[in-house]
Every structure is written in structure tokens, then in C-alpha cells.
C-alpha positions in Angstrom: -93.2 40.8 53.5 -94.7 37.6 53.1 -94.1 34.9 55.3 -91.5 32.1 55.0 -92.0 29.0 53.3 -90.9 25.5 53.2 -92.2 22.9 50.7 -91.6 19.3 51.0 -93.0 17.6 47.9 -92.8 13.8 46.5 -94.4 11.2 45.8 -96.9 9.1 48.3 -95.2 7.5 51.3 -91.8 8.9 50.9 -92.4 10.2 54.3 -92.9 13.7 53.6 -95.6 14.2 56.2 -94.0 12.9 59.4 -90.8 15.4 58.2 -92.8 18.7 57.1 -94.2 18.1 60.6 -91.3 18.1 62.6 -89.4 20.3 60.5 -92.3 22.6 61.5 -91.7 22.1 65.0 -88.0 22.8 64.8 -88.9 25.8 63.5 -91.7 27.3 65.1 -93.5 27.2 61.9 -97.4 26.5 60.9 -97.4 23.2 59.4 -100.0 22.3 56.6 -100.8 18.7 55.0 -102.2 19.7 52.0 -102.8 15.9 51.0 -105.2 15.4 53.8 -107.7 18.0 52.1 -108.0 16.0 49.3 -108.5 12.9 51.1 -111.1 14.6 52.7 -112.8 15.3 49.1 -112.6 12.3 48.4 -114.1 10.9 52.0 -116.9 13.3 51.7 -117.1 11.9 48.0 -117.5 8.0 49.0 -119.5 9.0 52.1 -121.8 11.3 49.7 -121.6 8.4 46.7 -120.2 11.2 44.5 -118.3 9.8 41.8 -115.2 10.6 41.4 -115.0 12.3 37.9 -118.1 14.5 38.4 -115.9 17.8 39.1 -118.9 19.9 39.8 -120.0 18.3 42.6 -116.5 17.8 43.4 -115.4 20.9 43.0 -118.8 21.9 45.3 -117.2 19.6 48.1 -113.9 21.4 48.1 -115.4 25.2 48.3 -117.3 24.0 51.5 -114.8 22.0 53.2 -115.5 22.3 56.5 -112.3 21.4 58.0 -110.1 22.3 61.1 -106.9 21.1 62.2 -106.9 21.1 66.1 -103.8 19.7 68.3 -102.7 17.0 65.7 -106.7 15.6 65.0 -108.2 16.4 61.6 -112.1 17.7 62.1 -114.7 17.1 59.2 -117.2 19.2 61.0 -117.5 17.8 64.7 -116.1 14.5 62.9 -112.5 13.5 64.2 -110.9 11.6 60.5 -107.7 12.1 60.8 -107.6 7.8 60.9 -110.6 7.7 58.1 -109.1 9.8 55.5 -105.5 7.2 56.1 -107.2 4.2 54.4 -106.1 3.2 51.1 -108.9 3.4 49.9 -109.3 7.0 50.3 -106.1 8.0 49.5 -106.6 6.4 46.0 -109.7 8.2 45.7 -107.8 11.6 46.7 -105.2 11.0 43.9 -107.8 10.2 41.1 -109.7 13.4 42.6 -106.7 15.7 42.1 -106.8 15.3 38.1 -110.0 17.5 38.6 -109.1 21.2 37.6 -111.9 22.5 39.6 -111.2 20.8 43.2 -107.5 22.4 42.6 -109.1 25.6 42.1 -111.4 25.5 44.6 -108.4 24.6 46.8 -105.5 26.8 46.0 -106.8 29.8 47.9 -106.8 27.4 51.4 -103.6 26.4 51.1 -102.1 29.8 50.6 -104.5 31.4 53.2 -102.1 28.9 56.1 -99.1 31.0 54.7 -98.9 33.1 58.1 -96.1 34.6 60.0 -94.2 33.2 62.0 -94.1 30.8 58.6 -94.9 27.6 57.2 -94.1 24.6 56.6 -96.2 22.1 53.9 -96.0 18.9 52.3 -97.4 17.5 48.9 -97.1 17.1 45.1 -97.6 20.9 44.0 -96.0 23.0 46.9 -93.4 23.7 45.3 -94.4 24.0 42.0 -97.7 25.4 41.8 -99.4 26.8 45.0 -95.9 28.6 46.1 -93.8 28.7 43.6 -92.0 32.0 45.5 -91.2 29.4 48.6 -87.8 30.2 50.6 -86.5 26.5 50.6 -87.9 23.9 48.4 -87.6 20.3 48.6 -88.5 17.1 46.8 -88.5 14.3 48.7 -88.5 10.9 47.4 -87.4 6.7 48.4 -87.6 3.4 46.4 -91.0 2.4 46.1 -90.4 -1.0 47.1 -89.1 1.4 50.6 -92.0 3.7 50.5 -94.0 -0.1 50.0 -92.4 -1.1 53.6 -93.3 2.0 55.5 -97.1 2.4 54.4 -97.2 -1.1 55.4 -96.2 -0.5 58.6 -98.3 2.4 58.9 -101.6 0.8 58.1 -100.6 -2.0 60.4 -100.2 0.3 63.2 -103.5 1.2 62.2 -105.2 -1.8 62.3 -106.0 -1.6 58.9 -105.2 -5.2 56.8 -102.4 -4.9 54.6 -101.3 -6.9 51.2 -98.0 -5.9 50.4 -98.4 -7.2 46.4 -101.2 -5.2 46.2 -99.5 -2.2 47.9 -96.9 -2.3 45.7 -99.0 -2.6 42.8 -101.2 0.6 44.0 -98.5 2.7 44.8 -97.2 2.0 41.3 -100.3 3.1 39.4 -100.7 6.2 42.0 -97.0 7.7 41.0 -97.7 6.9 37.3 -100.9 8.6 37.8 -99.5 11.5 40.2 -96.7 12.2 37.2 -98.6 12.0 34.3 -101.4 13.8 35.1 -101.9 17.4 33.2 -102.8 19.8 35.9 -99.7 20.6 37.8 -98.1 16.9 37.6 -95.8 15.5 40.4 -92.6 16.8 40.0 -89.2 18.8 41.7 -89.7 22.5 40.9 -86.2 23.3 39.1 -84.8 25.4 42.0 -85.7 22.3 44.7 -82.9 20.1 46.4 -84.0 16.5 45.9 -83.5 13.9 49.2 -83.5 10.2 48.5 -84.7 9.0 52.2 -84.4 5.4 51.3 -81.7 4.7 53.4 -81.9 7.6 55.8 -83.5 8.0 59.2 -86.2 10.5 59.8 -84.4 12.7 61.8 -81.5 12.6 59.4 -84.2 14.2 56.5 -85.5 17.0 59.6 -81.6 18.2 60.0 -80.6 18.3 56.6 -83.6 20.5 55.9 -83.6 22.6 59.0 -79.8 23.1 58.2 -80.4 24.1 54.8 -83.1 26.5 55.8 -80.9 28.0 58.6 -78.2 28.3 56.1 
């Protein structure tokens, strides 16, 4: 029998990540964030000047990612990214590279080779949908953007990283409309998920609602 799995899907910044994770934890699960692989196309893309519509070289990127996930730390190579690939600018690359059939392809089998007992739990705009469409418990998870806005803010300020909240609002705008409009496997809730609003819920109010609704 193949192992559990839970998919957390929605749009960018709705906090999908940070949940999946600790869902994961509270469940003794594998966790996967399968955004961060494309970010990491699309680093190796601006790193390698590849432009971001030539989906054979793309595509070429995606079969070889060298990638490991290791206590928390993203590896490209012997390269820690896991603050890199969090810059705007990359995750705008990462949504315009996820119109490109071929990186999907290239991708699908990666993301269903983490689907290992004791079970997983993933994050991202297909789960659901496309790359397991058989998944125990599906969720979409979703907040205002003007919300989702406030909490990337606050992330890339963490960071370091300068922040424009206009032009935040303005890029997480054009990413949803991009995101839900685009033809190969467009954001959406697969019809059997259970939609969560999180804009006026804690964290930890998302992770028990889930892990309740998991353990039934």
C-alpha cells in the first residue's frame, strides 16, 4: 500500500510552508516543499543566464537538479540556498518557470519519489491536483492578499532582504493571476479538498485543524 499523503496547496504566502512543515512534525511524516525546486530552476537559471522561456535548457536544469534537503538547509550541490532561492526575485522567476511543460515533467517523478512510508506531507499549487491526485487528506489553503502582502513582508525583513510593500502587493497580484491562469495544471482546490481561509487564524490554529482532520 502506498504511503499516506497530505497536500497543502494555495496560492504564494498563504503560509502553506511553515504549516505542511509542522503538520509534518505532528505527524511523524516526510515533509516536501515542492516550491523550493522550482526556485531552485530558476536560481540555477539566473546564475546560468538561462532565460526563462527556453524550456530545453530549463527543462535540462530540472532532470539534473542536484539537490538535498538536510536538517532544515536546502543544498544546491555543496551550496547551502535555502536563503538564496527566498528572494523575490527568484520566486518570480520560479512562477514564470512553472508555465514550462518540460520543467513539470522533468519534475513530477521527484516529487512522487518523497512519497515514502511512514508518509508525507507537501505543500504547493499542484499537490493536490496533479502530482497526487490519490492523496489521503487534501487541502487548499489560502488568506487575503493584502494578509499574505503583510506576512512576506515580514519574512523578507527578517531576512534582511529590502522590502516595498506597493510593489509586493502589486507582484503577488500578477503571480496569483499568473499561478491561475496558466494552462499546465493551473492553481486551484482539487474538488475533494477542504479549503482554510488563514487570514485571521494563527498558525497553530491551521496545524490542528488539519492534523484533526487527518486523524479523523
Amino acid at each position: 500500500m502506498s504511503a499516506p499523503v497530505v497536500t497543502i496547496d494555495g496560492p504564494t504566502a498563504s503560509g502553506k510552508g511553515t504549516v505542511a512543515e509542522r503538520v509534518a512534525n505532528r505527524l511523524g511524516f516526510h515533509y516536501l516543499d515542492s516550491g523550493s525546486l522550482y526556485r531552485l530552476v530558476a536560481l540555477l537559471a539566473i546564475r546560468g543566464a538561462v532565460g526563462f522561456d527556453d524550456a530545453d535548457r530549463l527543462a535540462g536544469l530540472a532532470a539534473g537538479l542536484p539537490v538535498q534537503f538536510v536538517n532544515g538547509r536546502i543544498l544546491l550541490g555543496k551550496d547551502d540556498v535555502t536563503e538564496e532561492i527566498r528572494r523575490e526575485a527568484v520566486g518570480n522567476g520560479a512562477s514564470r518557470i512553472a508555465l514550462c511543460q518540460p520543467v513539470r515533467d522533468a519534475l513530477l517523478g521527484r516529487q512522487r519519489a518523497y512519497r515514502i512510508p511512514p508518509g508525507l506531507v507537501c505543500d504547493g499549487r499542484d499537490m493536490g491536483t496533479v502530482v497526487f491526485p490519490d492523496a489521503t487528506l487534501k487541502i487548499f489553503l489560502t488568506a487575503s492578499v493584502e494578509q499574505r502582502a503583510e506576512r512576506r513582508s515580514k519574512q523578507l525583513i527578517e531576512k534582511g532582504f529590502p522590502v516595498n510593500i506597493s510593489t509586493l502587493l502589486q507582484d503577488l497580484r500578477e503571480r496569483d493571476a499568473r499561478d491561475a491562469g496558466r494552462q499546465n495544471a493551473p492553481l486551484a482546490a482539487a474538488p475533494d479538498a477542504i479549503s482554510i481561509d488563514s487570514s485571521a487564524l494563527s498558525v497553530e490554529d491551521v496545524v490542528n485543524a488539519i492534523v484533526s482532520r487527518y486523524l479523523g
